[in-house]
C-alpha positions as CSV (number, residue, x, y, z in Angstrom):
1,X,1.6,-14.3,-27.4
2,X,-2.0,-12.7,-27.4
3,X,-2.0,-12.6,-23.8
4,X,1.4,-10.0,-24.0
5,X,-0.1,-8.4,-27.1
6,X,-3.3,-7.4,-25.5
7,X,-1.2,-6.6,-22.2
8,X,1.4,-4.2,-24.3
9,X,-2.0,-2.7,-26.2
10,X,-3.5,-1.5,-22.5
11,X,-0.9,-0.9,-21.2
12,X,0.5,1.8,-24.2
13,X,-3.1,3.4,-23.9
14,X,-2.7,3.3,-20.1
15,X,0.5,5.3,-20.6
16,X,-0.8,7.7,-23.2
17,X,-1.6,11.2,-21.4
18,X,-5.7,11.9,-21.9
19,X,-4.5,15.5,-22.3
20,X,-2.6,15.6,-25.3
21,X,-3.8,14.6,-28.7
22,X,-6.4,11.8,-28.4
23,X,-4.9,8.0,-29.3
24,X,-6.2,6.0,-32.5
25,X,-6.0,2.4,-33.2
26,X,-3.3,3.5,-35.7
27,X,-1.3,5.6,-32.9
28,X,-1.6,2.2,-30.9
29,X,0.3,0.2,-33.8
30,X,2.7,3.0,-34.8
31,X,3.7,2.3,-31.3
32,X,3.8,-0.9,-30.4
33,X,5.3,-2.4,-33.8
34,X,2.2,-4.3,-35.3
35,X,0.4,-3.8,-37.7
36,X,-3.0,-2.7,-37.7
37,X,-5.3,-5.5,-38.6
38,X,-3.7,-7.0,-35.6
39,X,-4.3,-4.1,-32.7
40,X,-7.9,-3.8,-34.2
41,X,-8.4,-7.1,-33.2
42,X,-7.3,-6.7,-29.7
43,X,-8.7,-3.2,-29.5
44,X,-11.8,-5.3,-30.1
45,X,-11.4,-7.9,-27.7
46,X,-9.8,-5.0,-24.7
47,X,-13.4,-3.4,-25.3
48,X,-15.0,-6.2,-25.0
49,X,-13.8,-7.2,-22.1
50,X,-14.6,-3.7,-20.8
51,X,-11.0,-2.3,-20.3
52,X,-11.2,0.0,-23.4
53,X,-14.0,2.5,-24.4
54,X,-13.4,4.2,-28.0
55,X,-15.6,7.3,-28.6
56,X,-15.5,9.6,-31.4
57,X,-13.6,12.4,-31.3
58,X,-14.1,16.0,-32.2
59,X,-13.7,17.4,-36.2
60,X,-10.4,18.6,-36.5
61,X,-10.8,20.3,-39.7
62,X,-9.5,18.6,-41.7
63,X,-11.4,16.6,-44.6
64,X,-12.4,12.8,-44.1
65,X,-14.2,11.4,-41.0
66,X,-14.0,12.1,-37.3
67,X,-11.0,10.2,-35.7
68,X,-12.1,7.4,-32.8
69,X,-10.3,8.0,-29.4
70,X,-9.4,4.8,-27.4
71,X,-9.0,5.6,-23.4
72,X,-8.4,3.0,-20.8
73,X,-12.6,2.4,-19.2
74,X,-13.3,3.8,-16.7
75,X,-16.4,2.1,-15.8
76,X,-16.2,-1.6,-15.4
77,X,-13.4,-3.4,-14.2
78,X,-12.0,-2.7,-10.9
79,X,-10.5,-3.7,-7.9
80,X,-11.5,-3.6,-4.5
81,X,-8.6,-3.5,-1.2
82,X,-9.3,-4.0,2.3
83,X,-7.3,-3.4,5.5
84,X,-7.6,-4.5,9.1
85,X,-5.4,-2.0,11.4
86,X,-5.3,-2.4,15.6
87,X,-7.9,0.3,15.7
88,X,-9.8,0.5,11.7
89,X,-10.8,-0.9,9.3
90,X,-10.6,-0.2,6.0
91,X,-11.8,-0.5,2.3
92,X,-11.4,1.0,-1.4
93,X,-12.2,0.8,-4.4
94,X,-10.3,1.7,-8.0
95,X,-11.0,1.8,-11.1
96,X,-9.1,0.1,-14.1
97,X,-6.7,3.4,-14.5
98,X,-6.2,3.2,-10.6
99,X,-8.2,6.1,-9.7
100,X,-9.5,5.3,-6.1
101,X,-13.6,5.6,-6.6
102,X,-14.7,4.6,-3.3
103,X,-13.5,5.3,0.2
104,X,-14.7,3.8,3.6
105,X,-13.4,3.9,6.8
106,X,-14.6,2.5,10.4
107,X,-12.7,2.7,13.8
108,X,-12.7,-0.4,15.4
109,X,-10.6,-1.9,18.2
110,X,-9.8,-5.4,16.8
111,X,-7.0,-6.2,18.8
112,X,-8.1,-9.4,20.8
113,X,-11.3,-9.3,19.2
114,X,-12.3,-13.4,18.1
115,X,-10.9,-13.5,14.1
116,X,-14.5,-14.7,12.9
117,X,-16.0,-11.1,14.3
118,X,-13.4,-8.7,12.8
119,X,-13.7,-10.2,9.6
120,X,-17.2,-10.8,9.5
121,X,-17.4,-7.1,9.8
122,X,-14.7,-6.5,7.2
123,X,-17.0,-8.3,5.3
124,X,-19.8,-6.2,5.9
125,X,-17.6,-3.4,4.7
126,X,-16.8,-4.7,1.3
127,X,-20.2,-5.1,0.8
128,X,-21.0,-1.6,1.4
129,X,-17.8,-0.6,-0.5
130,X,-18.9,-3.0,-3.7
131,X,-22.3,-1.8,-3.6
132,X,-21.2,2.4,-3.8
133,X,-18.9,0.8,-6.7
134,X,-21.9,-0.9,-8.6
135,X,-23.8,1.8,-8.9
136,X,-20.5,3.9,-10.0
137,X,-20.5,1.5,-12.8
138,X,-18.1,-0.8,-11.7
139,X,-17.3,-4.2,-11.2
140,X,-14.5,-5.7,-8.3
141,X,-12.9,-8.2,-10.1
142,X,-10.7,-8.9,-7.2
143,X,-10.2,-8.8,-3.5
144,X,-6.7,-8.1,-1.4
145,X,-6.5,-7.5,2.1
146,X,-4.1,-5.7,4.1
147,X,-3.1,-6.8,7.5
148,X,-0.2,-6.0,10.3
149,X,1.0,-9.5,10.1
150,X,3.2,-12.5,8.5
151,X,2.0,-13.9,5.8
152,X,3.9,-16.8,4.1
153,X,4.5,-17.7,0.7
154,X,2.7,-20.9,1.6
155,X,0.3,-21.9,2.5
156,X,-2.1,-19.5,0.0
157,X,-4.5,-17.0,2.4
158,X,-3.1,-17.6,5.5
159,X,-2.1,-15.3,8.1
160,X,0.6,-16.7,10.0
161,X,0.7,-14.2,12.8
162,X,-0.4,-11.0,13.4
163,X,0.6,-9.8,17.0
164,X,-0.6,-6.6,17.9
165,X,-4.2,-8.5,16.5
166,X,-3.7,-11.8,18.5
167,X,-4.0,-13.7,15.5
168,X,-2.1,-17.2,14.7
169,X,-2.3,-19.3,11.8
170,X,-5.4,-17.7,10.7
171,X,-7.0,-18.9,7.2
172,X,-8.9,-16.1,6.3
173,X,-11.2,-17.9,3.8
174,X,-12.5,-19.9,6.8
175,X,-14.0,-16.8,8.2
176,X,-15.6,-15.2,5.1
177,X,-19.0,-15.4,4.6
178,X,-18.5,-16.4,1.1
179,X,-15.0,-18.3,0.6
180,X,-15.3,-18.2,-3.1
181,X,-14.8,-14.0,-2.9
182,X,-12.7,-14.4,0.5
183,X,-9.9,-11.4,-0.1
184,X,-6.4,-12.8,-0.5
185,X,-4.6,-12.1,2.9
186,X,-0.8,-9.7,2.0
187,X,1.5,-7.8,4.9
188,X,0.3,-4.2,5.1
189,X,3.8,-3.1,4.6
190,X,4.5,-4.7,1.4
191,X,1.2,-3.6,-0.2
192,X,1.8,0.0,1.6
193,X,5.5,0.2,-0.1
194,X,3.8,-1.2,-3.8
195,X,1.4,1.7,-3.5
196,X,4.6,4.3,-2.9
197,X,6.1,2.6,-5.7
198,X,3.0,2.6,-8.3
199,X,1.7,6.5,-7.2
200,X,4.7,8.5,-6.4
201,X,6.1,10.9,-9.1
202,X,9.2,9.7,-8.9
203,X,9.8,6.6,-7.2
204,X,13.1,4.7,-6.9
205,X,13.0,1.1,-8.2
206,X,15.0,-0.2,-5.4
207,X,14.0,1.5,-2.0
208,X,13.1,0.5,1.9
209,X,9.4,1.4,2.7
210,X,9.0,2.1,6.8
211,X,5.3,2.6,8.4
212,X,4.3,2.3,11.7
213,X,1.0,2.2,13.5
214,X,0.6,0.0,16.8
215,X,3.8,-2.3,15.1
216,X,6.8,-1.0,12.7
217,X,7.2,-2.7,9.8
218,X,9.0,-2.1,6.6
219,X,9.2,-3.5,3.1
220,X,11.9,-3.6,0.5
221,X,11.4,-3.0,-3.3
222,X,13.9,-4.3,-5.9
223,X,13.5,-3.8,-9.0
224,X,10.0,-2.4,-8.7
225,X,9.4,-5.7,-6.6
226,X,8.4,-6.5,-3.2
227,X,11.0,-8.9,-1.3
228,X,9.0,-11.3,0.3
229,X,12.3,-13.5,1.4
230,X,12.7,-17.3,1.4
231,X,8.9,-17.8,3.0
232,X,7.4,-14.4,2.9
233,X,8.9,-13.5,6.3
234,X,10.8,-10.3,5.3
235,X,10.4,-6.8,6.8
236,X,10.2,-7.4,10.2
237,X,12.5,-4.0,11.4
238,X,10.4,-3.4,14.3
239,X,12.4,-6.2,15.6
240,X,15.8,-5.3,14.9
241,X,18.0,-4.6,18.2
242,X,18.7,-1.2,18.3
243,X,19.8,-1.7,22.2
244,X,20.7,-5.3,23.1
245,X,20.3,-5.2,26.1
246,X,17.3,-2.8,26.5
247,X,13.7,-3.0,26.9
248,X,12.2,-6.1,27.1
249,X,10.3,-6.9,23.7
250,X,6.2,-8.0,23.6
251,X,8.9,-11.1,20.9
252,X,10.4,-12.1,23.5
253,X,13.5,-10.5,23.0
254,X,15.7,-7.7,23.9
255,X,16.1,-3.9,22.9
256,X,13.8,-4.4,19.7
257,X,13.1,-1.1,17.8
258,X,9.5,-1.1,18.3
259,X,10.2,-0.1,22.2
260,X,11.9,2.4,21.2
261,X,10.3,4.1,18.0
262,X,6.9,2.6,18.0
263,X,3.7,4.2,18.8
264,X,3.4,3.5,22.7
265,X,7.0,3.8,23.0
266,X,6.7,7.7,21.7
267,X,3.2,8.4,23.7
268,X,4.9,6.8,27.1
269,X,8.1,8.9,26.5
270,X,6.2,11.8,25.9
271,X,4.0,11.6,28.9
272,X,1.2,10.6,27.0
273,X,1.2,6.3,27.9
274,X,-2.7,7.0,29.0
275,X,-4.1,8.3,25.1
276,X,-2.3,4.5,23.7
277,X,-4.8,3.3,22.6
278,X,-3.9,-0.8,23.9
279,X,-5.7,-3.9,23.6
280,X,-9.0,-2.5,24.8
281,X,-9.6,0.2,23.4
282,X,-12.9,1.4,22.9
283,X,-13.8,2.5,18.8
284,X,-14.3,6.3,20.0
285,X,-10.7,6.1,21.1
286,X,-8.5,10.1,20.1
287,X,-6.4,9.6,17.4
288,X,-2.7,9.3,19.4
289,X,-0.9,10.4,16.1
290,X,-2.8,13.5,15.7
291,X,-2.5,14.0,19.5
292,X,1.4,13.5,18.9
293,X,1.5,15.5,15.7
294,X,-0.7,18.5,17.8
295,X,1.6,18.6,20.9
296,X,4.6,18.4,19.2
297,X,3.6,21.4,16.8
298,X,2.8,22.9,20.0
299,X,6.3,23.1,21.2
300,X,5.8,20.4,24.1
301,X,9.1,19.9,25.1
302,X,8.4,16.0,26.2
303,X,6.8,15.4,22.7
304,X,9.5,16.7,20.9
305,X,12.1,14.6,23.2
306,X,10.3,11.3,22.2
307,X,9.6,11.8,18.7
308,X,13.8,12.6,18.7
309,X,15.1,9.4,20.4
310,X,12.4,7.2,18.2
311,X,13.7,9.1,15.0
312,X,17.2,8.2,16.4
313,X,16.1,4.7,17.1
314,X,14.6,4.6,13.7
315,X,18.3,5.8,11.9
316,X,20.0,3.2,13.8
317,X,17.6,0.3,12.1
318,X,18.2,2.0,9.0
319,X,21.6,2.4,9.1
320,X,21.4,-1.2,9.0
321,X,19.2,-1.9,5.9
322,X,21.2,0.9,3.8
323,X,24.8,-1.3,4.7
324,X,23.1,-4.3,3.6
325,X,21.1,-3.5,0.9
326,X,22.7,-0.5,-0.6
327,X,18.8,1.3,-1.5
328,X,18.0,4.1,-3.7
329,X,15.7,5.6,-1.1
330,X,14.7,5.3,2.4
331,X,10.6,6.1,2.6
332,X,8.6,6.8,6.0
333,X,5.1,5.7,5.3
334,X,1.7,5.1,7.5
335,X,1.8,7.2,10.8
336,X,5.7,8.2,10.5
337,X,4.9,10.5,7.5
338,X,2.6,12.1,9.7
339,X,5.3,12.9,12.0
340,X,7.8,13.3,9.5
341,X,8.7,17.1,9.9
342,X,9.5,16.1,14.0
343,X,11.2,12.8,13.3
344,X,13.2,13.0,9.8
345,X,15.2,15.5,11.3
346,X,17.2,12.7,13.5
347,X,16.5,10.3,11.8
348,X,19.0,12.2,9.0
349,X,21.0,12.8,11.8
350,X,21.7,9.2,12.6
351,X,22.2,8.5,9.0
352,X,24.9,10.9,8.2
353,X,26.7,10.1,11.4
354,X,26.9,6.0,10.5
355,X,26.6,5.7,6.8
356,X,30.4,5.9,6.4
357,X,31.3,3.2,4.2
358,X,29.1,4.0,0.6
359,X,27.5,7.4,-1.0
360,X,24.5,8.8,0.8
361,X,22.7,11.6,0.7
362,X,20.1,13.0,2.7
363,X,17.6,13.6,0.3
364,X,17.3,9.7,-0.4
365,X,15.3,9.5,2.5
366,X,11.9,11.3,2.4
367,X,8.3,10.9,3.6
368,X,4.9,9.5,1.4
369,X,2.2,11.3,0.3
370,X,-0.1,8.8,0.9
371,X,0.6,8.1,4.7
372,X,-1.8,5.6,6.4
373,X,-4.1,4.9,2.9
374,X,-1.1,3.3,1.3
375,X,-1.9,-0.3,2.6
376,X,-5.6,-0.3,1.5
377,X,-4.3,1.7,-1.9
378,X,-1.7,-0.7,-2.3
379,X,-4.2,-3.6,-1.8
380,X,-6.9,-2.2,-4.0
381,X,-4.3,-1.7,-7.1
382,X,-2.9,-4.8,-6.8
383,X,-5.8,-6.5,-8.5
384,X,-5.7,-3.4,-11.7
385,X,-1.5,-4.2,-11.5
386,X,-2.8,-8.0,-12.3
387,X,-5.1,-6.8,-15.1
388,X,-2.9,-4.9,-16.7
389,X,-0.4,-7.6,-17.2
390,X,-2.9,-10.2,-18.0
391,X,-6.2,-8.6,-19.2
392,X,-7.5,-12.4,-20.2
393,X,-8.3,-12.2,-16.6
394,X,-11.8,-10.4,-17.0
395,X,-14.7,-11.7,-18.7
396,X,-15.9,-11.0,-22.2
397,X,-19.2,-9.3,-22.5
């Protein structure tokens, strides 16, 4: 019962706006139904444990003493996310209120790189990344990283396959300098589609979260939840046949969406197959997504050809998940909101022609803000998300 009482305190001085009148211990009980003896208690222990701060607050003229503000710290506590992409990596910190603090970024070809060297230099990164954060103030109290891979419910940290990085049955603990602070492996999509979920203004609670870099993957969110399916397997659209009998897949099967809407399939289409970036790819390698983005902008009539049959290709997957699942929303995340204004168009397109049986409109499907820092966001916040439900999680003093 304490651990949902101190949980229901942060969080209702989490959700009070900093702008408006300043939030006692008395607001806090008004609030949340107890009665004052009771959230002074946990006010104490929240400060103690470094997620509150309570400063004195300006006279207001009226007679009696200055009132105490509480405000959710913005020092301590916090929570660091990492991310592993075909061609960067990635790290950030945020604070206790979510506010990303720290930012790093480093290109890097990892595809067919040996496991122990990418994430020995991941490592290196959150070092760096934990370091800026100390001297913020701040203290990671946990570690998620995102990768472009399957990873299962069970076993725990264990990256059961990540293609476009060559990776199988990869325990990531066994390749971290320090096991005991090893990050805990989670699909970039999933964590990509949380981060839509916990930053937009107005997110739907049940809604299909697309992204794309040298894959396609996609995540669904029920309820404000990611489905992770019977063994964590779920989201693999990228491999739904959009043309059974097409184009030979890198799966092993036929007509898979990813030769038709993923990144090489767009640069080849648009007579750009020599800027993908592939396997060997050196870290200096042009951004192909800006290179896309600039052509198409441009007018280039090949560019704007192949971003229209993969936003086609894209509205046929789609059509699928909308029949099935019946979302809210439809979201275009990592490098497809980058290319949104060339590909929603058809993507739309598709939609309106084959979503015949149930209500749609064409404002249900949009593109994120965040674009390719969701996954590392996501990561990062999943720690504070953890806190804030459980704040017996962080130390006292």
């Amino acid at each position: 019962m304490r651990r949902r009482n101190l949980s229901v305190v942060l969080g209702t001085v989490a959700a009070h706006n900093p702008l408006s009148r300043p939030l006692s211990r008395a607001d806090v009980a008004a609030r949340v139904g107890l009665t004052r003896a009771a959230v002074s208690s946990l006010v104490d222990e929240l400060i103690g444990r470094g997620a509150l701060t309570e400063t004195d607050t300006a006279p207001d003229g009226r007679v009696g003493r200055p009132g105490r503000a509480l405000s959710v710290s913005d020092r301590g506590p916090a929570g660091l996310g990492l991310e592993i992409g075909v061609m960067h990596l990635g790290a950030c910190v945020v604070d206790l209120r979510g506010e990303p603090r720290v930012w790093r970024r480093a290109e890097r070809s990892n595809a067919g790189r040996p496991v122990g060297q990418v994430l020995a230099e991941v490592a290196a990164l959150a070092a760096d990344a934990e370091a800026e954060a100390r001297d913020l103030g701040l203290r990671v109290e946990g570690r998620v990283l995102a990768v472009p891979g399957v990873v299962p419910n069970e076993p725990a940290g264990q990256v059961d396959r990540a293609p476009n990085l060559g990776w199988h049955t990869v325990r990531v603990a066994d390749h971290w300098p320090d096991p005991d602070t090893a990050p805990e492996p989670e699909n970039e999509a999933n964590l990509g589609a949380l981060a839509e979920y916990w930053n937009a203004e107005q997110a739907a609670e049940t809604f299909v979260h697309v992204s794309a870099d040298a894959g396609i993957g996609a995540a669904l969110v029920i309820d404000g939840q990611v489905f992770r399916g019977a063994r964590g397997f779920a989201g693999e659209l990228g491999h739904i046949p959009v043309h059974p009998d097409g184009l030979r897949c890198v799966c092993g099967a036929r007509g898979c969406l990813e030769q038709y809407a993923g990144q090489a399939a767009v640069l080849r289409e648009a007579g750009l197959a020599q800027h993908d970036p592939g396997p060997a790819a050196p870290a200096e390698a042009g951004d192909p997504v800006a290179l896309l983005a600039e052509r198409a902008g441009a007018g280039h009539p090949p560019t704007l050809a192949a971003l229209d049959r993969a936003g086609r290709a894209l509205g046929l997957a789609l059509t699928s998940a909308v029949d099935l699942i019946d979302p809210d929303g439809l979201v275009l995340g990592g490098t497809y909101a980058e290319l949104a204004a060339w590909l929603l168009p058809s993507v739309r397109a598709e939609l309106t022609d084959r979503v015949t049986v149930r209500p749609w409109a064409p404002e249900a499907l949009r593109s994120s803000a965040l674009g390719r820092r969701g996954p590392v966001l996501g990561a990062a916040q999943t720690t504070i998300r953890r806190i804030m439900a459980d704040p017996t999680l962080l130390s006292v003093g």
